[in-house]
N, C-alpha and C positions, 0 to 999 in steps of 0.2 A: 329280353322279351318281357313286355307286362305281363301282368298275371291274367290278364281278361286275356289274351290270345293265348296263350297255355293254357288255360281250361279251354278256348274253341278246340286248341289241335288237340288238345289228350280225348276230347269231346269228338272231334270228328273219328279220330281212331278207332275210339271203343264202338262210334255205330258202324263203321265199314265192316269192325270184325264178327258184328253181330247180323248186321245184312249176310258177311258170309258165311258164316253156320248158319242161316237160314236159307240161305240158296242153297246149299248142300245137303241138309237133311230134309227140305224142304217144307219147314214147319216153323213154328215160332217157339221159345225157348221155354215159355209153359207149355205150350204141348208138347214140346220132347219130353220137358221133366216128369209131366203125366205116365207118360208110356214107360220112361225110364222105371218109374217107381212101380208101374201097373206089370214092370214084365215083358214087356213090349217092342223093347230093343232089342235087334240082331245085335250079338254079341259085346254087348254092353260090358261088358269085364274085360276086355280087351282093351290094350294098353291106347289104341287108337281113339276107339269110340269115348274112355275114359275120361283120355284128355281131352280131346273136343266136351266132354259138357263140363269140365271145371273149367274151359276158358272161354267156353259160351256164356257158362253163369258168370263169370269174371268181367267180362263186357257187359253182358247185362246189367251187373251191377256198377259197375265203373261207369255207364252212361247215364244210371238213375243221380248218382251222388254227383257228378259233373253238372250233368241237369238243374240240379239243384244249387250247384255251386254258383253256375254262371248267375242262371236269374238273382242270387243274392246278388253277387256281385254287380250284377246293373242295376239293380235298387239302390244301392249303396254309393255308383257312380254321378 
């Protein structure tokens, strides 16, 4: 597999998983972490709610640094 469609699929990935923590808490990943940090969240210490924002912020950021991957990489192509 080239490295340009391994950055689309790791790329598609990370926005499905980030559409879906947004469908489910139904917010966008700054605004949960607003609320997180403000207090906000039912039962945010809980081992469920937990891991949902470290693998929301995970996607989140896994789709900025891809992002950025790909366009290098088609500059470069």
């Amino acid at each position: 597999m080239a490295l340009k469609e391994l950055l689309l699929l790791k790329l598609t990935e990370s926005r499905e998983q980030k559409v879906a923590f947004e469908t489910k808490y139904g917010t966008s990943f700054a605004e949960f972490q607003r609320a997180w940090e403000n207090d906000k969240i039912a039962d945010r210490h809980s081992y469920a709610v937990e891991k949902d924002y470290w693998e929301w912020e995970a996607a989140v950021t896994d789709e900025s640094r891809l992002s950025e991957m790909a366009m290098q990489q088609s500059k470069s192509a």
